[in-house]
C-alpha positions in Angstrom: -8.3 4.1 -78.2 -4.6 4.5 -78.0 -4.2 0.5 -77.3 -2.4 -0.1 -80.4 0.2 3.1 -79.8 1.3 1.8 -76.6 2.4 -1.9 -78.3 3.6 -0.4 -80.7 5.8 2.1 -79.3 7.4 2.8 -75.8 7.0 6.4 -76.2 3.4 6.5 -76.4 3.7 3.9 -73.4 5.2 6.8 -71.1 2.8 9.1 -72.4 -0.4 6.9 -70.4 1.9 6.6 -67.6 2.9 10.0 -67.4 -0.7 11.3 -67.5 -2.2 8.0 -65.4 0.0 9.5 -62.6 -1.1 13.3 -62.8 -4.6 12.9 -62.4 -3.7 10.1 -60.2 -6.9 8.0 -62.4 -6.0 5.0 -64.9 -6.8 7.3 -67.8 -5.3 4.7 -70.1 -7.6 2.2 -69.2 -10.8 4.0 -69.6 -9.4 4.4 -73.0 -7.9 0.8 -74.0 -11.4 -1.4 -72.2 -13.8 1.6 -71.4 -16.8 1.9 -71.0 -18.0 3.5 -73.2 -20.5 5.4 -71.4 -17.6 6.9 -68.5 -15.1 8.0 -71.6 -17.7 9.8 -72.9 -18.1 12.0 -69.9 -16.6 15.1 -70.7 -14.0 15.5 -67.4 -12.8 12.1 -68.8 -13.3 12.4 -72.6 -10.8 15.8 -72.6 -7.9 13.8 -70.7 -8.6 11.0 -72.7 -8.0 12.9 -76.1 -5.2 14.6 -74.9 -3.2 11.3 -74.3 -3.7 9.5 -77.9 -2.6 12.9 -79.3 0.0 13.2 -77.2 1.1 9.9 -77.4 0.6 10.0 -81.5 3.2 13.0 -80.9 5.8 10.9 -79.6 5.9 8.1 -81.7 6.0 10.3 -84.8 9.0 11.9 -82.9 10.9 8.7 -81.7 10.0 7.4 -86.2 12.3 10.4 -86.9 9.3 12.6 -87.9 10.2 16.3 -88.4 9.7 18.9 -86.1 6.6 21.1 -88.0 7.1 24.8 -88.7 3.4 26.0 -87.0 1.0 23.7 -84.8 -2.8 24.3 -84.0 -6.0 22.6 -82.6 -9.5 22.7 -83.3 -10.7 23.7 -79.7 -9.1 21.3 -76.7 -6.8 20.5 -79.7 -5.1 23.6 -78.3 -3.9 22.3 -75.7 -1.9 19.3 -77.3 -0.4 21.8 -79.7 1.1 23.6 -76.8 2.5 20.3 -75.6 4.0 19.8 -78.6 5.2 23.4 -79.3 7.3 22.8 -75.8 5.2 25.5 -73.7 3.0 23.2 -71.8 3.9 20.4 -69.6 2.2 17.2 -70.2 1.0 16.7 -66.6 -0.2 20.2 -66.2 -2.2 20.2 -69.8 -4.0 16.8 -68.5 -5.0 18.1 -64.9 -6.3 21.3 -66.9 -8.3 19.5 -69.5 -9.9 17.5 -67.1 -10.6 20.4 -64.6 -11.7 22.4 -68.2 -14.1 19.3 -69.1 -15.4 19.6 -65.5 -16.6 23.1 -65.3 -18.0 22.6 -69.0 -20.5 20.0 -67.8 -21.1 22.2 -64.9 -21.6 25.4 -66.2 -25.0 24.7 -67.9 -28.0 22.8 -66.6 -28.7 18.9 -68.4 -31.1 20.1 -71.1 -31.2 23.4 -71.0 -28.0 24.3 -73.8 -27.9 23.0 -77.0 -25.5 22.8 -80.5 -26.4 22.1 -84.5 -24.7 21.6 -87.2 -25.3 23.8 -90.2 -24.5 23.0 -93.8 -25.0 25.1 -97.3 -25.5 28.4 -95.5 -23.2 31.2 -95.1 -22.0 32.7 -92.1 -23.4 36.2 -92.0 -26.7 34.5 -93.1 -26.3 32.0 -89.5 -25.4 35.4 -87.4 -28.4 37.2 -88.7 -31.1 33.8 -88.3 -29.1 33.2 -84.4 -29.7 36.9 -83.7 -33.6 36.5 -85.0 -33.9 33.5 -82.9 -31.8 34.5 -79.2 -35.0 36.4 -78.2 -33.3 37.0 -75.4 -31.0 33.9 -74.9 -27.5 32.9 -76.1 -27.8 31.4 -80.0 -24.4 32.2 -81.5 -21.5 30.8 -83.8 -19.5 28.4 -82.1 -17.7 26.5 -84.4 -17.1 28.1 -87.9 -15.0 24.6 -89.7 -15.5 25.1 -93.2 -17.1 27.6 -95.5 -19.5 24.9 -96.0 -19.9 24.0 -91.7 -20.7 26.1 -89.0 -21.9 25.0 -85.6 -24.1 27.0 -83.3 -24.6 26.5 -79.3 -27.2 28.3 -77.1 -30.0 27.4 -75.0 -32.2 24.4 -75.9 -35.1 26.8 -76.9 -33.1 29.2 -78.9 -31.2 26.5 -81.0 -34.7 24.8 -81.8 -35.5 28.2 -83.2 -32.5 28.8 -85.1 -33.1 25.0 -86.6 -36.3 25.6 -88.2 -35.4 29.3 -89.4 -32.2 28.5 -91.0 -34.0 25.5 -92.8 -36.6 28.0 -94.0 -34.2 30.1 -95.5 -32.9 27.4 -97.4 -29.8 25.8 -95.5 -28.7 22.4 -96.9 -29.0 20.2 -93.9 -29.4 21.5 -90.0 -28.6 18.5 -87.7 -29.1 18.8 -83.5 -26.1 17.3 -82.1 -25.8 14.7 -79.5 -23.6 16.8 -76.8 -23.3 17.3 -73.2 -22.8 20.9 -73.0 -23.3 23.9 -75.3 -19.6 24.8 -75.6 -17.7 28.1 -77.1 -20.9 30.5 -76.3 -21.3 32.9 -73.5 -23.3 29.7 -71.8 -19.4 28.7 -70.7 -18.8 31.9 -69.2 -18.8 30.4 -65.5 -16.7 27.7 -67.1 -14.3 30.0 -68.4 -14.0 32.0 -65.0 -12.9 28.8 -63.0 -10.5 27.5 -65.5 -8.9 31.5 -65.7 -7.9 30.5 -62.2 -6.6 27.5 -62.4 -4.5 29.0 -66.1 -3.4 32.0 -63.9 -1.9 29.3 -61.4 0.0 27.6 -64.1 3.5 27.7 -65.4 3.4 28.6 -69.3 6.9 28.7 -71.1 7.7 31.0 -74.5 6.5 28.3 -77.8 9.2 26.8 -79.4 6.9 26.5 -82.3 4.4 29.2 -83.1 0.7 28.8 -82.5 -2.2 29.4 -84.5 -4.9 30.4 -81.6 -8.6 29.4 -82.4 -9.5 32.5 -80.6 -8.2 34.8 -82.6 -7.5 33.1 -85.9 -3.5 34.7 -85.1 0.3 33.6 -84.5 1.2 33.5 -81.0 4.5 32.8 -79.7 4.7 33.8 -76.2 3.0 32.1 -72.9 1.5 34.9 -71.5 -0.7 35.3 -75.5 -1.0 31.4 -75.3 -2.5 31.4 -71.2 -5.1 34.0 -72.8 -6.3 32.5 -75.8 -7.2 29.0 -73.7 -8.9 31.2 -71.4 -11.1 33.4 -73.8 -11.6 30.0 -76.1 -13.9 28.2 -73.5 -17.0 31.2 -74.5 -15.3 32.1 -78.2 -16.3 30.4 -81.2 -13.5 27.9 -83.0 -12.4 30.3 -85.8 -11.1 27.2 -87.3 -11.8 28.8 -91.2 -9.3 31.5 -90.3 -7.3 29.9 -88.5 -6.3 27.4 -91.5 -6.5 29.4 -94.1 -3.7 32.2 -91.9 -1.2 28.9 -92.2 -1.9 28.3 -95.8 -0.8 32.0 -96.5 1.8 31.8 -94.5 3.0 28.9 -97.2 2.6 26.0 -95.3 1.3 23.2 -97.9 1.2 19.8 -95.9 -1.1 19.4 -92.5 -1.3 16.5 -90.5 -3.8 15.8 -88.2 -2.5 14.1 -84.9 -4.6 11.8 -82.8 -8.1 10.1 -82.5 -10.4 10.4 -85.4 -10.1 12.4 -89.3 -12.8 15.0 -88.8 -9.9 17.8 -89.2 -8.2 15.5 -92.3 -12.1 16.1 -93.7 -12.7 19.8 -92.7 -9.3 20.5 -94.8 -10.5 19.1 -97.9 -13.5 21.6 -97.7 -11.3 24.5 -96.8 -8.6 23.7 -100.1 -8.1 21.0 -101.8 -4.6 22.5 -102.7 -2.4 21.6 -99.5 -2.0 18.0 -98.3 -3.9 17.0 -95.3 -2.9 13.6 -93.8 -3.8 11.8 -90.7 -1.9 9.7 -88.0 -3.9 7.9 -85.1 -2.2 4.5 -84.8 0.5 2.2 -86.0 -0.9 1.9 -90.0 -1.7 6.0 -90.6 1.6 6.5 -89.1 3.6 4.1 -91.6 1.4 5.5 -94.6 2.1 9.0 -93.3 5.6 8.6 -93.3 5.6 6.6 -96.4 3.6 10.0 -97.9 6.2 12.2 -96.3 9.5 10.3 -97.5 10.4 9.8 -93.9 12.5 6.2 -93.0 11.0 4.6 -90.3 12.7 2.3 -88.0 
């Protein structure tokens, strides 16, 4: 991934470099040849997404793209928005996200933590079937995407048990997911105590652009707010619901997702189909997108 970008545009070129020399690791490429099996380690997966975002960022910006009014991300997304918003340096954010995607892996034994996807059930209905089925161990929210998508995390056993509750009480489809950790539940807590060190260490600027935190589902503008909210999102569910639907009030009518992949582009058309939601990952979504947006492209 990313391969195309970096042909395509000398930006996104000095985007791989830039982060190839902070972790002092060909980053770019593990993404452009692989394998498969070492991007998909999470200490490499994190970096990894953070470049093609990144480097999206900077060819929109170099195609004359507008500078947007708010900028969020679902989860490590975060990060990348604070790139963009001019409070987090480039080389900092991808030595972070690969320390971050270290103590994730680390935090919780192979095996033992475990996510699933829940569809066609509402969320007060998946609190009260995850507090049924903790008995004693960590079964909670940790992704609330859509009214219609909410993913728990926990331990293996507790997960199983939510699974077969929630499809009792009539949930539309409850899917195990294929992860390497149980992120955003108090399973990440030792995670979330090694990477407050390494944040506390690190130089945050005030945003340029404001923020929509996942944590809180709420506008921050200053670093110290921003150095928080990546801390307290490593064991806090995504409130990615909120967290949209705060932008849409605030008038904003025209999202675009920014790097690999369109699962965001699809969460939006379950959360309103009234705002515009767009994608750009490579050289084609970003001529359509501009296209979309009326913008001249060189």
């Amino acid at each position: 991934m990313g391969k195309d970008l970096v042909d395509n545009f000398p930006a996104a070129r000095k985007v791989f470099d830039e982060v190839d020399e902070a972790l002092s690791f060909p980053i770019s490429r593990l993404c452009f040849e692989g394998p498969p099996e070492t991007l998909q380690l999470t200490e490499n997966t994190q970096p990894a997404i953070l470049s093609v975002s990144v480097a999206v960022l900077r060819a929109m910006e170099a195609q004359g793209f507008p500078q947007p009014n708010y900028v969020a991300g679902h989860s490590l997304g975060e990060y990348s928005a604070l790139v963009a918003a001019g409070a987090l340096s480039l080389a900092d954010a991808a030595r972070t996200v690969r320390a971050r995607g270290r103590y994730m892996q680390e935090a919780v034994p192979p095996g033992q933590g475990a996510m699933a996807a829940v569809r066609g059930a509402e969320l007060a209905e998946i609190e009260k079937v995850c507090g049924e089925a903790s008995q004693g161990q960590v079964c909670a929210p940790a992704n609330i995407n859509s009214s219609n998508q909410v993913v728990i995390a926990g331990n293996s056993e507790a997960i199983d048990r939510a699974i077969e509750l929630l499809k009792e009480k009539g949930a539309k489809r409850v899917v195990k997911l294929k992860v390497s950790a149980p992120f955003h539940c108090a399973l990440m807590m030792p995670a979330q105590e090694r990477l407050a060190a390494d944040l506390e260490a690190l130089s945050l600027d005030d945003l340029r652009i404001p923020l929509v935190s996942n944590v809180d589902a709420a506008e921050v503008r200053r670093a110290v707010d921003a150095k928080d909210s990546l801390v307290r999102q490593v064991s806090s569910p995504v409130r990615w619901l909120e967290s949209v639907k705060l932008l849409i009030r605030e008038g904003v009518d025209t999202f675009v997702e920014v790097g690999p992949g369109r699962v965001l582009s699809g969460l939006m058309r379950q959360i309103s189909r009234e705002v515009k939601s767009l994608n750009v990952e490579a050289t084609a979504s970003l001529k359509s997108t501009g296209v979309n947006l009326g913008i001249s492209q060189g």
